[in-house]
C-alpha positions as CSV (number, residue, x, y, z in Angstrom):
1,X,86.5,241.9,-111.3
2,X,90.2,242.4,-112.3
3,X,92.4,239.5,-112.8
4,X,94.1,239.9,-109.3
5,X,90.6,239.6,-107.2
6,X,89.5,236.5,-109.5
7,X,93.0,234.8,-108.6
8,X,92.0,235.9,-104.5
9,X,88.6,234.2,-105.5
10,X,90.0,231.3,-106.6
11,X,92.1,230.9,-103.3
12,X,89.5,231.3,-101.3
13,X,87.6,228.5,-103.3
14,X,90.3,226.2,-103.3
15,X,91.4,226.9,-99.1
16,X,87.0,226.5,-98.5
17,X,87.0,223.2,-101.1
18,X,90.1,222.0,-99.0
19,X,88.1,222.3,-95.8
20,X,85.0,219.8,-97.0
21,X,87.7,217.7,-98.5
22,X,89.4,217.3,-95.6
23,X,86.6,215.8,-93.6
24,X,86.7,212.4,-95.3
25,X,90.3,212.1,-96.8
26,X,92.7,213.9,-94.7
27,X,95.7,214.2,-96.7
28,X,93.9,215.8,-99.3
29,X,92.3,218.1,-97.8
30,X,95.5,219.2,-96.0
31,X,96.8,219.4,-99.8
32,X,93.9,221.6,-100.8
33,X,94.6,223.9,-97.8
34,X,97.9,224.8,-97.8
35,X,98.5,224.8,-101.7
36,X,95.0,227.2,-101.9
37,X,96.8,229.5,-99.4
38,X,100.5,229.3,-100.9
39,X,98.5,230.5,-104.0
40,X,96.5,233.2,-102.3
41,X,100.1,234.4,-100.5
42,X,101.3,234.7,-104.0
43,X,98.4,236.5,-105.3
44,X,98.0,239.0,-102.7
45,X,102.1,239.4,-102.4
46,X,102.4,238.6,-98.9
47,X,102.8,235.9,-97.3
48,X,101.0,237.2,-94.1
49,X,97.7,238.2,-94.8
50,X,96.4,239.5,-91.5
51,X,94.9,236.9,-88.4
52,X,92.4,235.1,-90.5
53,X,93.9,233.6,-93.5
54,X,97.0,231.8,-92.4
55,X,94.5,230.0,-90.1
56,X,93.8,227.8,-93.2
57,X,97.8,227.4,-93.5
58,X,97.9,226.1,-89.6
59,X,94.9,224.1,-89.9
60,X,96.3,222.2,-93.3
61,X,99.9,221.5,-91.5
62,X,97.9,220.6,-89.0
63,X,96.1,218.3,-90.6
64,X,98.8,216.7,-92.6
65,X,101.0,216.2,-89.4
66,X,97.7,214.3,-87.5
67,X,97.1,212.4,-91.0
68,X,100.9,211.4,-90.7
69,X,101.4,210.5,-87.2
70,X,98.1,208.2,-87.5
71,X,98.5,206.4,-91.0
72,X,102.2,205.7,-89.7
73,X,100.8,204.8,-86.1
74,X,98.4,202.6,-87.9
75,X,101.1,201.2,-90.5
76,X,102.8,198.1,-88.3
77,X,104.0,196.1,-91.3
78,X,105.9,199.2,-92.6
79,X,104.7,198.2,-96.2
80,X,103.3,201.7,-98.0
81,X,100.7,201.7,-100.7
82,X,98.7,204.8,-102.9
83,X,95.6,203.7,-100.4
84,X,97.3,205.2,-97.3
85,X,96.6,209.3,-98.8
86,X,92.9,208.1,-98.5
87,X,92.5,207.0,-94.7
């Protein structure tokens, strides 16, 4: 493999990781997602990669807007703390 389909590999691993992740700590996972696809965007050199991998890019600002919306929702006494990236 050359050093430019490794890199692609490791994207993929990361965007795939992000998508477990994501299950059980939504910030994270969103994290995972759309840094593992920044990374593959740079890789490849382009930023649109046909219809299948900037779904990982929707589906982690997705994610982070839903995580963001409830954990503010959720947050009444407006006091924020490290445990709020894990809900």
């Amino acid at each position: 493999m050359t050093i430019q389909e490794i890199k692609l590999f490791v994207a993929n691993i990361i965007m795939l990781l992000g998508l477990i992740v994501v299950w059980r700590f939504e910030f994270i996972g969103s994290f995972f997602l759309i840094i593992g696809y920044i990374f593959f965007a740079i890789s490849n050199y382009s930023f649109w990669n046909g219809p299948v991998f900037p779904t990982f890019l929707f589906l982690g600002i997705l994610h982070l807007l839903c995580w963001s919306l409830s954990v503010f929702a959720q947050n009444t006494a407006r006091k924020f703390s490290f445990l709020m990236f894990l809900k």
